[in-house]
N, C-alpha and C positions, 0 to 999 in steps of 0.2 A: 535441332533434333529432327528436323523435318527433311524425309528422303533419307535421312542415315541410317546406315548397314551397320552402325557398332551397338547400336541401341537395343535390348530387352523390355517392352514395355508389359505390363502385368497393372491390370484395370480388374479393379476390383468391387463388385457390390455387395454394398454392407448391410446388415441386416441384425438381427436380434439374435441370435442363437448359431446361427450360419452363414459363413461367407460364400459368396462365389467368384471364382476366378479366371483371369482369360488371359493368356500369353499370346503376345504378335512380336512384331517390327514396323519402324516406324513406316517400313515400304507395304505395309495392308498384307505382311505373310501374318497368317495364321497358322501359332506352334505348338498352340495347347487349347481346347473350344471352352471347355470345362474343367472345374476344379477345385472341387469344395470342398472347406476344413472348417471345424469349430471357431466359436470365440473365446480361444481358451491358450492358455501358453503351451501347449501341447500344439495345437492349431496354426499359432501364428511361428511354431518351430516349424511346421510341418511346413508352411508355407513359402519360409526361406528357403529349406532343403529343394523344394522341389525348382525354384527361382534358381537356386544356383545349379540343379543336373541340368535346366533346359537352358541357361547360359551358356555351359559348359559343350552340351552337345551339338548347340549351334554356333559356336565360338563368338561371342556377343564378349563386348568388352564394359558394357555399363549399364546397368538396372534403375528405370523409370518407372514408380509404380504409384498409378492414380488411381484416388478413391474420390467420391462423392460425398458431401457433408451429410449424414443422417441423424437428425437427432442430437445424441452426444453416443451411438452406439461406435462411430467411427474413432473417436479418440483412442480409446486403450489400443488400438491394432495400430492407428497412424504413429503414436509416441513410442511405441514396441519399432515400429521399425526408423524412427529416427535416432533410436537412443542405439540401434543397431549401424547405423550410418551409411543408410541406404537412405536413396533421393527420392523423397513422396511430393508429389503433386494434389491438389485437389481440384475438383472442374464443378462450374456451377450447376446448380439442378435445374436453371432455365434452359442455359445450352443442353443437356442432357436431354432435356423434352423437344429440343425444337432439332436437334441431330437424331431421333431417335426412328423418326421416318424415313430420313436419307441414307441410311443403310441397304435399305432393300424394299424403302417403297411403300411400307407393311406399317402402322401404328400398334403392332402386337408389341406384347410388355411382360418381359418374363425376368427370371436372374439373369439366365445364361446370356439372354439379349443386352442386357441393360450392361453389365460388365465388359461384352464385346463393344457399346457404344461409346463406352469411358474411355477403355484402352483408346479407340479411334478419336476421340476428343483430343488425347492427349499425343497420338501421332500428329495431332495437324496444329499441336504448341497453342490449342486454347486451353491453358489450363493455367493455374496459380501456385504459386511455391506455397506450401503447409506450413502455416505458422506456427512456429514452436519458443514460445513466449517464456519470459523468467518464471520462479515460480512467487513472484510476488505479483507478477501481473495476474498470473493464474487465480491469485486468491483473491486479489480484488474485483476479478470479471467476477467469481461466484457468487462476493459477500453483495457484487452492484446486482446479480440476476434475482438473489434472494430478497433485498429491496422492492425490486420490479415486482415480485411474486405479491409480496406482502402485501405493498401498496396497491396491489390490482384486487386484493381479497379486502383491503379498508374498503376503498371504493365498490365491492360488490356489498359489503355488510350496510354500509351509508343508504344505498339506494334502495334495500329492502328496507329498512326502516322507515324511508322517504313512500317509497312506493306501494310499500303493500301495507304496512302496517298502521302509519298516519292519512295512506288516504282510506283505508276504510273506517277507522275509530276516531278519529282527531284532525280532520282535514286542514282545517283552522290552526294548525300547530304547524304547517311546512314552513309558513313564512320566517318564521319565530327561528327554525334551524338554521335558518341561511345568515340572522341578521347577529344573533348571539348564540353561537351555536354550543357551549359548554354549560350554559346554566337550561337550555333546551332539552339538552342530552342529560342531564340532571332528571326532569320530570322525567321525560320519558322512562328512562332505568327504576324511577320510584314510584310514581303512578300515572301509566299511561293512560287511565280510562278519564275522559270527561268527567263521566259519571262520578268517579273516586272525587276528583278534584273541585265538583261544582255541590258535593255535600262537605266538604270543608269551608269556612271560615280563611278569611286568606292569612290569617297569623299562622292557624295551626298549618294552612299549605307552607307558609313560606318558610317553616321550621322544619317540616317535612324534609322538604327537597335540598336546602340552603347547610352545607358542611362548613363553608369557609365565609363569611361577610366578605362582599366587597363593593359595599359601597350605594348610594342613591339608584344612580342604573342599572342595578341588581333588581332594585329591588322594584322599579317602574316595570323594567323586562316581565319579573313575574307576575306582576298586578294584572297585566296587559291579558296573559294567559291564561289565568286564572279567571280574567272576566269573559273570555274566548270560551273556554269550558262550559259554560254556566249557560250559553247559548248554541254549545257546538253540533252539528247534523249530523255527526258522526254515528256508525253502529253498535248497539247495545253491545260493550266488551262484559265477556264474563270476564272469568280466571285466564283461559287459556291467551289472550291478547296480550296480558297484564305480566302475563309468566314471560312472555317471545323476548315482549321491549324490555326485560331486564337482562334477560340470557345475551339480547344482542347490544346493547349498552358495555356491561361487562367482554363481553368478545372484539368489541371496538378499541376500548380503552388498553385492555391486551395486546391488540394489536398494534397501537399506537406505543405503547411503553417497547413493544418489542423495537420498532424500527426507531426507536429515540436510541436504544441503547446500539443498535445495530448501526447507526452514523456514526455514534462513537466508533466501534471496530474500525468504521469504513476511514473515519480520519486520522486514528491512530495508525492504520495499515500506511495511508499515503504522506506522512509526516518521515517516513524513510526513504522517499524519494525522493532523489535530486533534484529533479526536475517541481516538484509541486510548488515549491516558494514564488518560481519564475510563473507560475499558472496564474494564483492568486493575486499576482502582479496586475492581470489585464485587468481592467474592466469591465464588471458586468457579470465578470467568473467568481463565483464562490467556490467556499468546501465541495457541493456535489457535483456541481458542473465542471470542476477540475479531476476530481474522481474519474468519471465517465469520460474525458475527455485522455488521461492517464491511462484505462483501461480500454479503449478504442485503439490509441495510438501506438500503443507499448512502447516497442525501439526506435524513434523516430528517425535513424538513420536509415529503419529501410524503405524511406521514400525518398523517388530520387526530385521530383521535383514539386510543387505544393497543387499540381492537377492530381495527381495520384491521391493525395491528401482527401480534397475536394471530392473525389470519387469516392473514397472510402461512407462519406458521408451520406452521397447519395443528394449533393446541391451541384451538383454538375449541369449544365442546361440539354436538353435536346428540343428538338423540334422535327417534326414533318414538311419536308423542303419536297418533295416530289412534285415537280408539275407545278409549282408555284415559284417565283420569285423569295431570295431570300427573307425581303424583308415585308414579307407581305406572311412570312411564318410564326407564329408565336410560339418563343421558345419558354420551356415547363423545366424544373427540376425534375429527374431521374427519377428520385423515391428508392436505388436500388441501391443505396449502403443500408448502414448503421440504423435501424430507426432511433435507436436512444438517445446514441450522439446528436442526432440531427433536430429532435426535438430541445436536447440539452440547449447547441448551440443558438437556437432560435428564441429560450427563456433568455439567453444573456445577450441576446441582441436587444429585444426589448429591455431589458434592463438599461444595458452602455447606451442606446439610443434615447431612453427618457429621462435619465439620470447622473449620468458625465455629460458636461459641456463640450469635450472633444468632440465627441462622438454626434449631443446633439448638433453643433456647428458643422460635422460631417451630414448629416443629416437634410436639414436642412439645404444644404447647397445642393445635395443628391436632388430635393423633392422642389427646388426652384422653377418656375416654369410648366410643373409636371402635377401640378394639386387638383387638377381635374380630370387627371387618366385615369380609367379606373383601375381599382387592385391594385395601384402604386404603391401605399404604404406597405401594404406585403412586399410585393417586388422589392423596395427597399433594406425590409427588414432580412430576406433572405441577404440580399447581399451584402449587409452587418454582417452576419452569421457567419457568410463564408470568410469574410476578413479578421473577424474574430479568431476562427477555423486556424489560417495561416499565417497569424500570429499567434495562436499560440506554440501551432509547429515550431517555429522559426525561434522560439524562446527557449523551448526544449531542447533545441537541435543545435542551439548556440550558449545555452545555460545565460544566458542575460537575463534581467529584469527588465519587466515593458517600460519603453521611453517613449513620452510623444512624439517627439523628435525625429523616431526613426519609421514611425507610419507612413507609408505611402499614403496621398492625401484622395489622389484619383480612385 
């Protein structure tokens, strides 16, 4: 595309209520500056129409039109025009910041600017083809981002609990969540006040609190708490402390029943895929880290070789070589894919590395020699990760079941 005279390129920035538009070629003519339609199917008609008069009036024979990722405000306009079978691109928002002074010099940031920088992104082929995925992929990237969401509001509900509420009335009670945390979350939900707890008797506490029997270290755990209470430095709770840690108890367990039930979804969704039998094959890979792994990769044939893979992830290496000798550089992974994926793949590195003998005996020969460099067992464990990574590509992409046999051992 680059230097061609047959090209319509139409760089577009996206935005919530209104787009803005910019027509060139890929030789830097400017054929339209401006060009703004709703977000609305009325809009993105209006957008084609006018795409095809300035094709027309400049005899261009093929339409190139890049958007930038916002949000999710870009999808309905990108899949509008793929399901119209017109060729979308999308260019990163890094390039976009670091092209956006080489235009004219200028760090000014407006639509009209920012949509002329896209189009230019895409004149000079930095850009990426629009991923237009099945619609099961589709629903499993939601049900995994809905996951993320939840599991990010467990962990906010957790640390108020932790943080604000036991360390000012029950200080003496954090240790106790860490170490039995369901019969913990009991008192708390029934009576979080010292106070409450150190004017009972421990029969009437432990009938209190206690739904289910289960057993001797049940019932030490609550003793233990109970005799904690009776001493605790915590602040005098009235009502209003006693009301939080039931309100937030109950909204945890909520929370928790939601995303038990929401795995389900997520496993029954990936039980229709081909591919998921040969995932749980590897090593290390369970139900959610094949999910995520599933919903990262979708079509595994559109990578043509397992660097692109590795890139998607974001375990790709770089380093700062300038002015220094190669090996005098310490090279870092990227950090610029997937963050999911790349945490996913690093839980099941740990996993295959301390848990299959393969992988330990891979392991080990890695860290022969090397036990007193520092940060080694990291460096390690990334590079599990990426091999994990590219096998499971290679599983997907060949519908096989993992064989030891066929690992590359280096």
């Amino acid at each position: 595309m680059r230097g061609s005279e047959k090209h319509l390129i139409v760089g577009i920035d996206i935005a919530k209520e209104k787009h803005h538009a910019f027509f060139g070629t890929a030789t830097g003519k400017t054929l339209c500056k401006q060009f703004t339609f709703p977000n609305s199917r009325e809009g993105f008609e209006l957008l084609l129409s006018k795409t095809e008069t300035v094709r027309l009036q400049h005899h261009l024979q093929q339409v190139v039109i890049g958007v930038e990722p916002t949000a999710n405000y870009h999808k309905p306009l990108a899949d509008y025009l793929v399901r119209q079978g017109l060729q979308v691109v999308q260019v990163s928002g890094v390039a976009v910041k670091q092209n956006r002074e080489l235009l004219d010099g200028r760090w000014d940031k407006h639509d009209r600017k920012d949509a002329a920088n896209i189009a230019d992104l895409v004149a000079q082929g930095k850009c990426q083809f629009y991923e237009y995925p099945s619609p099961a992929i589709r629903e499993l990237r939601e049900l995994l981002h809905l996951k993320h969401t939840l599991k990010k509001e467990e962990h906010r509900v957790k640390t108020r609990i932790r943080n604000n509420l036991l360390a000012q009335f029950f200080p003496e009670m954090d240790q106790f969540v860490t170490t039995c945390q369901q019969n913990s979350l009991a008192v708390i939900g029934t009576c979080c006040s010292p106070e409450q707890i150190a004017a009972l008797d421990y029969e009437s506490f432990f009938e209190k609190v206690v739904t289910v029997y289960k057993g001797k270290q049940q019932e030490e755990h609550l003793l233990r708490i109970w005799q904690c209470a009776r001493t605790s430095i915590g602040c005098q709770a009235e009502n209003a402390p006693i009301y939080e840690g039931k309100v937030l108890i109950d909204q945890l367990f909520h929370l928790r029943q939601i995303i038990k039930d929401l795995d389900q979804q997520i496993a029954a969704l990936c039980s229709g895929f081909e591919e998921y039998p040969y995932l749980l094959s590897i090593p290390g890979i369970g139900p959610a880290i094949s999910a995520t792994i599933l919903a990262a990769l979708g079509n595994p044939y559109r990578f043509d070789t397992a660097k692109q893979v590795i890139k998607l992830a974001g375990l790709d290496l770089s380093a700062s070589r300038s002015g220094r000798p190669a090996l005098k550089a310490t090279p870092v992974i990227s950090k610029r894919g997937n963050p999911e994926l790349r945490y996913a793949l690093c839980q099941a590195a740990l996993v295959a590395g301390s848990r299959n003998t393969f992988f330990r005996c891979w392991f080990a020969r890695k860290l022969q020699g090397r036990e007193r460099e520092r940060g080694i067992m990291g460096i390690l464990r990334v590079k599990l990760a990426v091999k994990l990574l590219v096998i499971a590509w290679t599983v997907m992409k060949k519908k096989e079941m993992f064989a030891y046999e066929r690992v590359n051992s280096c």
